[in-house]
C-alpha positions as CSV (number, residue, x, y, z in Angstrom):
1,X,-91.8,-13.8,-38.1
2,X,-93.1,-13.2,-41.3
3,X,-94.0,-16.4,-43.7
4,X,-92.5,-17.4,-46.9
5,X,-95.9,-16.7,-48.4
6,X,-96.3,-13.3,-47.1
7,X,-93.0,-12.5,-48.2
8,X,-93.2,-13.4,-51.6
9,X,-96.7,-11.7,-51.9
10,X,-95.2,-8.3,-50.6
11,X,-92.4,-8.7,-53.3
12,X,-94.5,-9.3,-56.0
13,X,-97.4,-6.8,-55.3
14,X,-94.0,-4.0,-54.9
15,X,-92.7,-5.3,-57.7
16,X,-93.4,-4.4,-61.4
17,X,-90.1,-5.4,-63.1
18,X,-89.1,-7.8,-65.2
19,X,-85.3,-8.1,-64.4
20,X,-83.8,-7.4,-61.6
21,X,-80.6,-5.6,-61.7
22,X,-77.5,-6.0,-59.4
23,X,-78.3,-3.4,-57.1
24,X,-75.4,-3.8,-54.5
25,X,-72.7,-3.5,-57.0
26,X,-74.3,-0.3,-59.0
27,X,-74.4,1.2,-55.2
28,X,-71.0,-0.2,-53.7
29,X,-69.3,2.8,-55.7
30,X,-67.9,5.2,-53.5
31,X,-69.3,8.1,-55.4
32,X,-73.1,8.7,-55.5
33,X,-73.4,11.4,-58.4
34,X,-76.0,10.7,-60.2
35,X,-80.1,10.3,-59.5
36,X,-80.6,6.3,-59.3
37,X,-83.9,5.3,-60.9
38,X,-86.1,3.2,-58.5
39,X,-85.8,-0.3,-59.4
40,X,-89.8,-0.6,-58.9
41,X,-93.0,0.6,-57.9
42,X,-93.8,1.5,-54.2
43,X,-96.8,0.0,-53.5
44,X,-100.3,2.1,-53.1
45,X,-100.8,0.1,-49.9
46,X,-97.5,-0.3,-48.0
47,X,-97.4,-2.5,-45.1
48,X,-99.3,-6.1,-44.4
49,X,-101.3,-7.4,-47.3
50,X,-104.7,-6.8,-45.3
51,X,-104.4,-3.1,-45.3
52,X,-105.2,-3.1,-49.3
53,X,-108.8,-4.9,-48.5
54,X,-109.8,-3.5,-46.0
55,X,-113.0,-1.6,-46.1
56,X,-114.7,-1.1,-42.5
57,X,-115.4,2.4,-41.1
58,X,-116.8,3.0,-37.3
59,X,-117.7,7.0,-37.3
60,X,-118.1,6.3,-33.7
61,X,-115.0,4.6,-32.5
62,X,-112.9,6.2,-35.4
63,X,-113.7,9.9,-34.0
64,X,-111.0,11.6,-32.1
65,X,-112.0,14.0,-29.3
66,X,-110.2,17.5,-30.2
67,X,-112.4,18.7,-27.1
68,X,-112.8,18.9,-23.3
69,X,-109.5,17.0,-22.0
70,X,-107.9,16.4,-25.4
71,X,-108.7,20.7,-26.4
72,X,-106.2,21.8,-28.3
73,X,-103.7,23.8,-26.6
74,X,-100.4,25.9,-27.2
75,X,-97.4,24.8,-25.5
76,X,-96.5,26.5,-22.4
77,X,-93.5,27.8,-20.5
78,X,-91.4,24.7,-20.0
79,X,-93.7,22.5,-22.5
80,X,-91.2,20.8,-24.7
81,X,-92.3,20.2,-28.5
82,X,-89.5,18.6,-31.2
83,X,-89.4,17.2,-34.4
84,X,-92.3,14.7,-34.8
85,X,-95.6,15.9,-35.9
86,X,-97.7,13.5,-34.3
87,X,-96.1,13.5,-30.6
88,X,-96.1,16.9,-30.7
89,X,-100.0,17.1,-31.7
90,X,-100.8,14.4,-29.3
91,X,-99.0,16.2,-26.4
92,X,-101.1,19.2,-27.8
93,X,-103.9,17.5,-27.2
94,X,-103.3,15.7,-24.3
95,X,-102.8,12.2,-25.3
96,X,-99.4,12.6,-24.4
97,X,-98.2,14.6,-21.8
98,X,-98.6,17.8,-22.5
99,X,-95.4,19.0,-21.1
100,X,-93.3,17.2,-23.7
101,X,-91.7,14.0,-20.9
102,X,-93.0,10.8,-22.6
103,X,-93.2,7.7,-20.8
104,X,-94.1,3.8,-21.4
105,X,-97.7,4.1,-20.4
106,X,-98.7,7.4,-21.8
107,X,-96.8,6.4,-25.3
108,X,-98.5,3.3,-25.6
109,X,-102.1,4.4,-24.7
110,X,-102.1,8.1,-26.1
111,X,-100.5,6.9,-30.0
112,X,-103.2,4.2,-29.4
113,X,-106.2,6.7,-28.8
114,X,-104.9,9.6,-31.1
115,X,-103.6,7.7,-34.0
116,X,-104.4,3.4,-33.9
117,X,-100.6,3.2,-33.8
118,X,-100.6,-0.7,-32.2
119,X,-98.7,-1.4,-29.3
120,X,-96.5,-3.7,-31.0
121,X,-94.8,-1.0,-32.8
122,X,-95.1,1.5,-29.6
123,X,-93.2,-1.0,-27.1
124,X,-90.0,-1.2,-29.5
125,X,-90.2,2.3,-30.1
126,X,-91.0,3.8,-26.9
127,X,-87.9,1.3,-25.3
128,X,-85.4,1.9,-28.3
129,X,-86.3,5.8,-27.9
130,X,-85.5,5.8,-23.9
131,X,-82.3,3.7,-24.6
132,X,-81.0,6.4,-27.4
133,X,-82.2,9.4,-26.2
134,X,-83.3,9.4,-22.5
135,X,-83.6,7.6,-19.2
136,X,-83.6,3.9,-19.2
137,X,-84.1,3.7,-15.5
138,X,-87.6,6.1,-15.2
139,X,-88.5,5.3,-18.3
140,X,-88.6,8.9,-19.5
141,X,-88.0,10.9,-22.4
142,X,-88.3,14.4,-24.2
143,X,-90.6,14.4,-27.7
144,X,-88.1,17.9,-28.3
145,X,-84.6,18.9,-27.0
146,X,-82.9,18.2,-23.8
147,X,-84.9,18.1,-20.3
148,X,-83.8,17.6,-16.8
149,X,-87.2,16.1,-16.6
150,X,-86.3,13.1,-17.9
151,X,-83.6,12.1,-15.0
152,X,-83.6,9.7,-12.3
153,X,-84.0,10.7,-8.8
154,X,-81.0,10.0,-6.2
155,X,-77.3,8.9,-7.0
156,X,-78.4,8.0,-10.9
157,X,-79.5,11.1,-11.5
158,X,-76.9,12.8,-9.9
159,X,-74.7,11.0,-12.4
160,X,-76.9,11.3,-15.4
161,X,-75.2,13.4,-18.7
162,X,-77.0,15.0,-21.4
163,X,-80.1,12.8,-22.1
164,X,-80.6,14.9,-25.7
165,X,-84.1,14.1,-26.3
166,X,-85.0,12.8,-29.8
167,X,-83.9,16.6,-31.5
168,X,-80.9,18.8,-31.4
169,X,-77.9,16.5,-29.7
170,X,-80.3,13.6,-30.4
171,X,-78.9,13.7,-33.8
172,X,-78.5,10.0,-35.4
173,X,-79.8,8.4,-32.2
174,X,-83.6,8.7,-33.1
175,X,-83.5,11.8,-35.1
176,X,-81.8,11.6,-38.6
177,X,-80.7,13.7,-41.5
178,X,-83.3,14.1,-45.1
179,X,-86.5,14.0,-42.9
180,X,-90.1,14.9,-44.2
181,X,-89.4,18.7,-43.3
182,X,-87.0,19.1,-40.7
183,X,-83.5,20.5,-41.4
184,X,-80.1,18.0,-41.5
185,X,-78.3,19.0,-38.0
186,X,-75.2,19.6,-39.1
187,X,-76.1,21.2,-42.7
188,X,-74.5,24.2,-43.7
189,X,-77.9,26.4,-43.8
190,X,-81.7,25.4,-42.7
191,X,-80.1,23.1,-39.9
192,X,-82.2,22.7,-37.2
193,X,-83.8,19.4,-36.8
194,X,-86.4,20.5,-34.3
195,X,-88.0,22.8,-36.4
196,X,-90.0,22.7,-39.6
197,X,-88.8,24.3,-43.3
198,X,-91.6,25.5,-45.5
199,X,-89.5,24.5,-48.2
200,X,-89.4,21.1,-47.7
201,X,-93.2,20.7,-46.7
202,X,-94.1,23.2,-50.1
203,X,-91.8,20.0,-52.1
204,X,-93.7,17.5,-50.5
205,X,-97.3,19.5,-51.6
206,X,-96.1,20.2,-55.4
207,X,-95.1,16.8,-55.4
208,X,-98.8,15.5,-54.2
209,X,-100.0,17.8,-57.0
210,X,-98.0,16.2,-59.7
211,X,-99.0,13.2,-58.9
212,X,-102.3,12.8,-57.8
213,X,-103.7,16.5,-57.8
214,X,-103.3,17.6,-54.4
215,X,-103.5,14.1,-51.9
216,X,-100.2,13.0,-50.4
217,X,-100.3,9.3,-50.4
218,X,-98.0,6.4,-49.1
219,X,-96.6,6.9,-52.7
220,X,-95.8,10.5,-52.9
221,X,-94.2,10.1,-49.7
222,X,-91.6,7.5,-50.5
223,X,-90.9,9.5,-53.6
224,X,-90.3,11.9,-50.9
225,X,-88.1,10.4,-48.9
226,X,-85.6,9.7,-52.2
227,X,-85.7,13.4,-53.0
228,X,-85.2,14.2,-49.4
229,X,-82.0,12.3,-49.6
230,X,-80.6,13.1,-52.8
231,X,-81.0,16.6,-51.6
232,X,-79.0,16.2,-48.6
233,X,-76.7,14.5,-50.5
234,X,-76.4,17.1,-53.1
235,X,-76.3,20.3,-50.8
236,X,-74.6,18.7,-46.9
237,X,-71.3,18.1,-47.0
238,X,-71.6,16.2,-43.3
239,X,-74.4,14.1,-44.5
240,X,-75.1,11.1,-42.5
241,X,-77.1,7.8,-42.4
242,X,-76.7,5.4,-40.0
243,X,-78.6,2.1,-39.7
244,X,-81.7,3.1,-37.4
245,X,-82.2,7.2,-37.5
246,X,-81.0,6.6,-41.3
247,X,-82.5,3.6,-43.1
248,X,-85.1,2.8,-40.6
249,X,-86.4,5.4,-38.6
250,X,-86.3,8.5,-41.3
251,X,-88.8,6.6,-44.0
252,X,-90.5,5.1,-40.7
253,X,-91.7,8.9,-39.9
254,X,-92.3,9.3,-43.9
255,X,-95.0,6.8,-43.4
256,X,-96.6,7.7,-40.3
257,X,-97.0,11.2,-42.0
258,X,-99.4,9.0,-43.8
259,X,-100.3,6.2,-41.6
260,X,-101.0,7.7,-38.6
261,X,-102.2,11.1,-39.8
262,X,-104.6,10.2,-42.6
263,X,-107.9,11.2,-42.2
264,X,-110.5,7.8,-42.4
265,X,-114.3,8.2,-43.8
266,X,-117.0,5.3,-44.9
267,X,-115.8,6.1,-48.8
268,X,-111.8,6.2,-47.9
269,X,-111.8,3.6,-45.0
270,X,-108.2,2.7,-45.9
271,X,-107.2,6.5,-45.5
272,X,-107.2,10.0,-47.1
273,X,-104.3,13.0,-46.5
274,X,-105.4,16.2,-47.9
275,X,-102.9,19.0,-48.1
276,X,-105.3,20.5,-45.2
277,X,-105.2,17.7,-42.8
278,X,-101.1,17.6,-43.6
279,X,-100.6,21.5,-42.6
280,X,-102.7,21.0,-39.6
281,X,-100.6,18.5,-38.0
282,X,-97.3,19.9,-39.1
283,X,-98.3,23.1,-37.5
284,X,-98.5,24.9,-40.9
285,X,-100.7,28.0,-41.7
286,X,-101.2,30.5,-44.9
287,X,-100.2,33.9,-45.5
288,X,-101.4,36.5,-47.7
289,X,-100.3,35.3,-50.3
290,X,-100.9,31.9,-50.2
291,X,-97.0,31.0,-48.6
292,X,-96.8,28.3,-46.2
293,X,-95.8,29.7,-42.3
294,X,-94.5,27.7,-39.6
295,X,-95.1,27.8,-36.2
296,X,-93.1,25.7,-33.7
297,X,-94.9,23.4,-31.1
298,X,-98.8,24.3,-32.6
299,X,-99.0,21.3,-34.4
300,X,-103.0,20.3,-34.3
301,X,-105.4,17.3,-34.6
302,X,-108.0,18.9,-37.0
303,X,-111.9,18.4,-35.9
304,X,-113.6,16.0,-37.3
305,X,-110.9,13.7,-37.4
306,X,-111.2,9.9,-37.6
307,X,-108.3,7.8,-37.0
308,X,-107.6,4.1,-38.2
309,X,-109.6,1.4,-37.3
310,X,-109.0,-0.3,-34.5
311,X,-108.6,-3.8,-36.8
312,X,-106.3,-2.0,-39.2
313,X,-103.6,-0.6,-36.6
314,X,-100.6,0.0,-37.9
315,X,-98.0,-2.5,-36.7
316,X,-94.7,-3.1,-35.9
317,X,-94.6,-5.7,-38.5
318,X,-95.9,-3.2,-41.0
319,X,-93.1,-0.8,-40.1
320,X,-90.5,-3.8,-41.1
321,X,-92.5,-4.8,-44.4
322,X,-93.1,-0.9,-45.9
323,X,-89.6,-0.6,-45.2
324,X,-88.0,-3.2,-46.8
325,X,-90.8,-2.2,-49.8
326,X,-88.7,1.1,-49.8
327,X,-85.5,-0.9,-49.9
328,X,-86.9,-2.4,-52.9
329,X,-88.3,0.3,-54.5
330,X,-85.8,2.8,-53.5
331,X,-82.6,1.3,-53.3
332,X,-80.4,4.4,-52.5
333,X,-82.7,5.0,-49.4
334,X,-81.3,2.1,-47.9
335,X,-77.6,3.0,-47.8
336,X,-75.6,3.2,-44.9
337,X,-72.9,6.0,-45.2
338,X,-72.7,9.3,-46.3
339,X,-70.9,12.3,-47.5
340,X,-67.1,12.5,-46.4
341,X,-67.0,16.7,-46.5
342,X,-68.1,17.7,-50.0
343,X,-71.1,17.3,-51.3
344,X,-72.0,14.5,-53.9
345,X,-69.4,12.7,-52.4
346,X,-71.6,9.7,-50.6
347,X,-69.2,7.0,-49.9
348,X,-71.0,3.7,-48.5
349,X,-70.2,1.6,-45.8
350,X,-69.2,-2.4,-46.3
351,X,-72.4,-3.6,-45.1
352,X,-70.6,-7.4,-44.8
353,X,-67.8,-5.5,-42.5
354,X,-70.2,-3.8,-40.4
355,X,-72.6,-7.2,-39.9
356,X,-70.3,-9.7,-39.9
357,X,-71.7,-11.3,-42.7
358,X,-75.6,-11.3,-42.1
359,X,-76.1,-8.4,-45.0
360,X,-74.3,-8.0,-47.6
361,X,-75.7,-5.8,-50.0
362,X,-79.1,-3.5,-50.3
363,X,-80.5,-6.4,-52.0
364,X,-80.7,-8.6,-48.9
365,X,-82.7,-5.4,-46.9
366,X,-85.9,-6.4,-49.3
367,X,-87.0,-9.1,-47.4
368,X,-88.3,-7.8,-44.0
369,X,-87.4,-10.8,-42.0
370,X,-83.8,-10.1,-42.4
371,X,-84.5,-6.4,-42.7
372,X,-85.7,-6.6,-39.1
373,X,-82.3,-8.8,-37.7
374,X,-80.4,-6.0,-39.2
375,X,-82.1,-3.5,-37.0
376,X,-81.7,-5.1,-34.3
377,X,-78.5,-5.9,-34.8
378,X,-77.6,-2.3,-35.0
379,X,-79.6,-1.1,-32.4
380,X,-78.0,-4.4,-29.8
381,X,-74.2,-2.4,-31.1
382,X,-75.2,1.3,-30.6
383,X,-77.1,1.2,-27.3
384,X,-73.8,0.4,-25.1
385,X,-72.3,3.1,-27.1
386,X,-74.8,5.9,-26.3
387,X,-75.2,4.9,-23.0
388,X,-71.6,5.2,-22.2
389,X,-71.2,9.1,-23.8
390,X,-74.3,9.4,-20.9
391,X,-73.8,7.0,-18.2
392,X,-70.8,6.6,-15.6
393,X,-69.8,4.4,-12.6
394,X,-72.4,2.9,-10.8
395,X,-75.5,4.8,-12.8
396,X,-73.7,2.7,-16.0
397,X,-73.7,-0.3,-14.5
398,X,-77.2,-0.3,-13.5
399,X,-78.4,0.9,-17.4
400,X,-76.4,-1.9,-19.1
401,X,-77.8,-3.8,-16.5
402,X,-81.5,-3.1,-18.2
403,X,-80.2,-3.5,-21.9
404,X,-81.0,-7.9,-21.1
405,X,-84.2,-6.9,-19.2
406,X,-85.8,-4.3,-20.5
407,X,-84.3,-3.7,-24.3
408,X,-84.0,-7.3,-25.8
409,X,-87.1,-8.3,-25.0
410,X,-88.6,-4.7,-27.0
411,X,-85.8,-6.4,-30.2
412,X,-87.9,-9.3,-29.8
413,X,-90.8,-8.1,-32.3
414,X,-87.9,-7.4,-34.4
415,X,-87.9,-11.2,-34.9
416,X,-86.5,-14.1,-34.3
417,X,-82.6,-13.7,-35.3
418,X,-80.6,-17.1,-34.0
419,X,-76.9,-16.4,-34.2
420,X,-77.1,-13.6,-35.1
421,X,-73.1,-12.1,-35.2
422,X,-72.4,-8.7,-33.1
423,X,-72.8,-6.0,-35.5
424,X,-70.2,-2.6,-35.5
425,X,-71.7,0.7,-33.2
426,X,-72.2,3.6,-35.3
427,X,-69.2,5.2,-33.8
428,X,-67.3,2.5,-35.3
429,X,-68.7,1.9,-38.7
430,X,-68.8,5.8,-38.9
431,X,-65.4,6.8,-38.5
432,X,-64.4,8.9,-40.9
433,X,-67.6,10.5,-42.1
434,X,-67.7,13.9,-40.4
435,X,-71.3,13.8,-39.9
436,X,-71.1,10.5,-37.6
437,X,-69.3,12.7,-34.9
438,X,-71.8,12.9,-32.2
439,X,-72.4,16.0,-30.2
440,X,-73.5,16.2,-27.3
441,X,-73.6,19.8,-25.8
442,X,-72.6,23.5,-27.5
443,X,-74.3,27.0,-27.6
444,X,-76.7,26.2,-31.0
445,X,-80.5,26.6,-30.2
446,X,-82.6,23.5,-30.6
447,X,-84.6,25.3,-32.8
């Protein structure tokens, strides 16, 4: 749980306003037409107040190996890559399995190694990941599109559907629309969310320039994410954002592009992201003529490479607090809704319906303690959901079985949430919009 002090600190270090206006009612109308100015500065330093003094750098502990084992390597025949830079360049590398299956063990030690991502934030992930999007029984999931790798041996995985994988029919589980440079799944044009657009990367690059002459920083990034939206607001009819792959999980990945993949050095020990270090993890290269080319799956850890420290791991709790700072700085980021068929047509959803109660505007998404209840909430609604589009009979049974066991105790770094009312599923809160309709199988290519 995060203090009353903490709290207030974090809201007034985001904070550089003097009044602050009624957010919720300027974003309860149904029509989302215009560009909302943030409300207030996104903070240099995002996250737990101890990331903005921190000043320690170990070359030696800090260096990831890009050699021997972890040797940089292009996916093979049957290797699955998807939509995250980071697992894919860690599978590259072999800190995840380089056949694309992740599991409990090799998530929480590889993100550790490669990237000081802390195991707080890896448990809740890696468990909220295999409830969504794979196999709650092996533990297993795909970093890409579909696998049959991911199933259960025996009569479960005789009975097992389409576990999607966090891509492609993953769509809104894990995987959601406006993302750093993937595609919105069920946009008109540029609509895969496996693969990469140039376009959206070169955005994020000009951006960087503007602002700080070339480095993309925790900054640049949420700015980002609120053009990312407004775009897919602006040009996808079936626009979509649901509580977790929407709110949460889509500026979650903004960040890591920063947290995780910064490089660290004795004069920036609090990070640095040059436009080089960017296109090497996101599997970019340079034409002739300067133009940004893509290829899928090749994302790379460059050489001489030094990850955070192991004292300044990124956290679940920093996850909770840089999002609500995006709530706060970004209001529109934080709606749940979408488009209802035509574009620039956002219609939000009745936050007080959908929670019974517990939010009941953006406003109340600021503070990180409730912020984090309100995933929860959302995730404790969806999971029986998913499960049963995937699940039947007795394979069912046993996977709800594991949501007490296994799931709730992942929510718990979530924090503490007493009576806390049963939230709406997505498929219920989502009627209506046409990009809330799940699918789950068809003839479109991942990527």
């Amino acid at each position: 749980m995060l203090t009353s002090t903490l709290l207030t600190y974090i809201l007034i270090e985001a904070s550089a306003v003097v009044a602050f206006p009624d957010i919720g009612r300027a974003l309860a109308a149904s029509h989302l037409k215009e560009r909302i100015a943030p409300v207030a500065p996104f903070p240099e330093y995002p996250g737990s107040p101890s990331h903005v003094v921190y000043d320690s750098f170990d070359p030696v502990s800090q260096l990831v190996s890009t050699s021997g084992d972890n040797a940089w390597a292009a996916p093979g025949p049957g290797d699955i890559r998807g939509p995250c830079a980071g697992l894919n360049a860690a599978a590259n590398h072999g800190y995840l399995p380089r056949n694309g299956i992740a599991t409990a063990d090799a998530i929480n030690t590889g993100l550790w190694e490669a990237f000081g991502l802390d195991k707080t934030a890896t448990l809740f992930l890696q468990t909220a990941t295999m409830f969504f999007d794979g196999d709650p029984v092996s533990g297993r999931w795909s970093i890409g599109y579909h696998s049959d790798k991911t199933q259960s041996l025996g009569l479960v995985g005789d009975l097992l559907g389409n576990e999607t994988g966090i891509c492609a029919y993953g769509h809104l589980k894990t995987e959601g629309d406006a993302s750093i440079t993937r595609g919105d799944w069920l946009a008109p044009d540029m609509n895969s969310n496996c693969a990469s657009y140039p376009e959206f990367a070169q955005e994020l690059l000009d951006l960087a320039t503007e602002r700080t002459g070339g480095n993309i920083t925790p900054q640049v990034l949420a700015e980002h994410s609120y053009n990312r939206k407004l775009h897919s607001i602006a040009t996808n009819p079936n626009y979509f954002s649901p509580v977790y792959a929407g709110v949460a999980f889509t500026f979650g990945a903004h960040m890591f592009a920063y947290q995780l993949l910064a490089n660290h050095s004795a004069e920036y020990p609090r990070g640095f992201l040059t436009p080089e270090v960017f296109e090497s993890f996101f599997s970019y290269t340079r034409d002739a003529n300067n133009n940004l080319v893509f290829t899928y799956g090749h994302e790379r850890i460059p050489d001489n490479w030094y990850r955070r420290a192991d004292d300044d791991a990124w956290t679940l709790t920093d996850i909770l607090i840089s999002t609500a700072q995006q709530c706060l700085s970004y209001p529109t980021n934080c709606q749940v809704g979408g488009n209802t068929g035509e574009v620039n047509s956002f219609s939000g959803v009745d936050l007080g319906d959908m929670t019974g109660g517990f939010i009941n505007s953006v406003d109340d998404l600021s503070d990180p303690t409730r912020l984090g209840c309100f995933i929860s909430q959302a995730i404790q609604a969806d999971v029986p959901s998913f499960l049963d589009n995937v699940f039947s009979g007795a394979a069912l049974t046993e996977v709800l079985g594991l949501v007490d066991t296994t799931l709730m105790p992942a929510l718990a770094g979530l924090g503490d949430c007493p009576n806390l009312p049963a939230g709406k599923s997505v498929m219920e809160y989502g009627k209506g919009y046409p990009g809330a309709q799940f699918m789950t199988s068809g003839s479109r290519s991942p990527y």
